[in-house]
VMD Tcl script that draws the C-alpha trace (Angstrom):
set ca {
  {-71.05 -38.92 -42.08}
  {-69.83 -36.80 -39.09}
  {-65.73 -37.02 -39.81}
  {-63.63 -36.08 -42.35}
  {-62.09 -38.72 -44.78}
  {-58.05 -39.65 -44.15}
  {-57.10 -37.67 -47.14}
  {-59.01 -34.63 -46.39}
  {-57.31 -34.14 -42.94}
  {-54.29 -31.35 -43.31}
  {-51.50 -32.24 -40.71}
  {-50.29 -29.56 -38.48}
  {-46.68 -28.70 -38.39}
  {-45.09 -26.66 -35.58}
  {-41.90 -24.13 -36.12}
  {-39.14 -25.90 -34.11}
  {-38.18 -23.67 -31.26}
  {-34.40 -23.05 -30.22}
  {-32.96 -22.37 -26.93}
  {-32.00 -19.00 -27.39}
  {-34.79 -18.10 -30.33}
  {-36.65 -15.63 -27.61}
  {-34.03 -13.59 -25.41}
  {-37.36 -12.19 -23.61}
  {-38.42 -15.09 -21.69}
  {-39.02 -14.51 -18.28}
  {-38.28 -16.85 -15.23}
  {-40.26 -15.65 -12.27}
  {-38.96 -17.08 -8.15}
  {-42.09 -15.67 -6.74}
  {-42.05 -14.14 -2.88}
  {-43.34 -17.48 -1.48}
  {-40.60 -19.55 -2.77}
  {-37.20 -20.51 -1.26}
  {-34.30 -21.96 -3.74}
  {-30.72 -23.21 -2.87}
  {-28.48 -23.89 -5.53}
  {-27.68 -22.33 -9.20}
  {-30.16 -20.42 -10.72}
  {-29.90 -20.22 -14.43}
  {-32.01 -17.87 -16.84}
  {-31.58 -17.75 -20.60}
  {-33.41 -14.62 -21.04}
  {-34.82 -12.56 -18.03}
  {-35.69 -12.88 -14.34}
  {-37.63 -11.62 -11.74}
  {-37.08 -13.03 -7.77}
  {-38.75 -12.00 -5.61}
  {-38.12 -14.97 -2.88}
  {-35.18 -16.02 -1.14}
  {-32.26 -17.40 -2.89}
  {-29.40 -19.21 -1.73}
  {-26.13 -20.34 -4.28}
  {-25.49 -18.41 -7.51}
  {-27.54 -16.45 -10.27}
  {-26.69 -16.51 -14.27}
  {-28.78 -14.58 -16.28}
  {-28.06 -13.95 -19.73}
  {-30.55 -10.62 -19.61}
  {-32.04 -8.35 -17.30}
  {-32.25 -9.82 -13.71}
  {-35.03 -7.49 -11.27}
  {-34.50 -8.50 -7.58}
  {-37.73 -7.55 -6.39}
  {-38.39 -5.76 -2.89}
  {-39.29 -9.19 -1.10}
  {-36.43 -10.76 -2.58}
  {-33.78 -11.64 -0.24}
  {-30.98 -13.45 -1.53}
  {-27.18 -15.03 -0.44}
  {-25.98 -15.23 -3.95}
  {-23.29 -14.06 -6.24}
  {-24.43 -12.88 -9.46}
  {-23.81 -12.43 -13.18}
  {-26.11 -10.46 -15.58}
  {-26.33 -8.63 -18.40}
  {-28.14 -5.69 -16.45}
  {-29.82 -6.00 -12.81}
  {-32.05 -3.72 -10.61}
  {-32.16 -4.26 -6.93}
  {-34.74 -3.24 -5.05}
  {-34.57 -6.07 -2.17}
  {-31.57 -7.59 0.08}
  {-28.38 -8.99 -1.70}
  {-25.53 -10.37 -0.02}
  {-23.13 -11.36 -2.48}
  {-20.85 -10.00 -5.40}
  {-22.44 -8.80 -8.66}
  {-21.11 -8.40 -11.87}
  {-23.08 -6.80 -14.58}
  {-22.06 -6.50 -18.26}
  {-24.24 -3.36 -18.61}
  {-26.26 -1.28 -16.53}
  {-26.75 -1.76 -12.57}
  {-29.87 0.16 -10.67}
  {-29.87 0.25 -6.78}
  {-33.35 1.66 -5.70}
  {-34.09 3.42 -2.63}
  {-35.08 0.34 -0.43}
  {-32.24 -1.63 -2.11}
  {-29.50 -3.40 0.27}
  {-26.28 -4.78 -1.48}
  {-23.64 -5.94 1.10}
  {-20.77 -7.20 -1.44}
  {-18.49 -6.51 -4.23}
  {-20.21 -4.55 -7.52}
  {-18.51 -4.73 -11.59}
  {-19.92 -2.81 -13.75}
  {-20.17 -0.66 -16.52}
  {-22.87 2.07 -15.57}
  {-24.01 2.51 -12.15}
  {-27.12 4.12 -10.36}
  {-27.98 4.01 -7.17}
  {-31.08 5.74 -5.74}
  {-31.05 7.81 -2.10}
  {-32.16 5.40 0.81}
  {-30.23 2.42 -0.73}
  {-27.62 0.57 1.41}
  {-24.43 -0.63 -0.67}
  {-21.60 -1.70 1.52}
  {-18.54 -3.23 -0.57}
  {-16.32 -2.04 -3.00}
  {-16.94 -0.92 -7.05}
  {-15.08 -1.04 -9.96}
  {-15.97 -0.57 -13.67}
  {-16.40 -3.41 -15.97}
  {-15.24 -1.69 -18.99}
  {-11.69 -1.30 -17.43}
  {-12.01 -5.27 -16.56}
  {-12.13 -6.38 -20.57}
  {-9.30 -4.44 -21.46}
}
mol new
graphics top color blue
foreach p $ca { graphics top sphere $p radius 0.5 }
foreach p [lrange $ca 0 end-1] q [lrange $ca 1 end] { graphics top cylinder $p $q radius 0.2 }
display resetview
């Protein structure tokens, strides 16, 4: 009276999702949270806490102006706009805004950095490196 009969009922099927199906998921460390250990990201990442260990990302990585992290890092691009103390190495494109502070080592193939930003280390190109 109110149902459906068994055979009337359609199933539903799902699309079976793979790891790296979506390259443009983000992973978000908001300002409030503290993390120590690996950080891992298939696809993109925003911090904007404090991090302590090591960052992987396989896409863009934003450190955020809140962010403070103790990390060494590897991304496919990354723009810093908060504290990192570590070395970075970035397949791509690295962006160093004006209230950026990077106190490490930098690879990389394009470079920016904005007046008012603080980089203290040394830089070399990462298209040299893959020769």
């Amino acid at each position: 009276m109110f149902g459906k009969k068994e055979n009337e009922l359609n199933p539903v099927t799902k699309n079976p999702v793979t790891k790296n199906q979506n390259n443009n998921d983000l992973s978000y460390v908001a300002e409030s949270c503290e993390i120590k250990g690996a950080f891992k990201a298939l696809g993109n990442a925003r911090i904007d806490g404090k991090l302590e260990g090591s960052i992987q990302v396989a896409g863009t990585l934003i450190v955020g102006p809140t962010a403070v992290l103790k990390a060494d890092i590897e991304a496919q691009n990354v723009s810093i706009a908060g504290e990192v103390r570590g070395n970075v190495k970035v397949e791509e494109f690295l962006e160093l805004s004006s209230s950026a502070r990077l106190y490490g080592d930098i690879c990389t193939k394009e470079l920016k950095i904005d007046q008012g930003a603080r980089f203290i280390g040394k830089s070399s190109d990462q298209s040299e490196k893959q020769e």
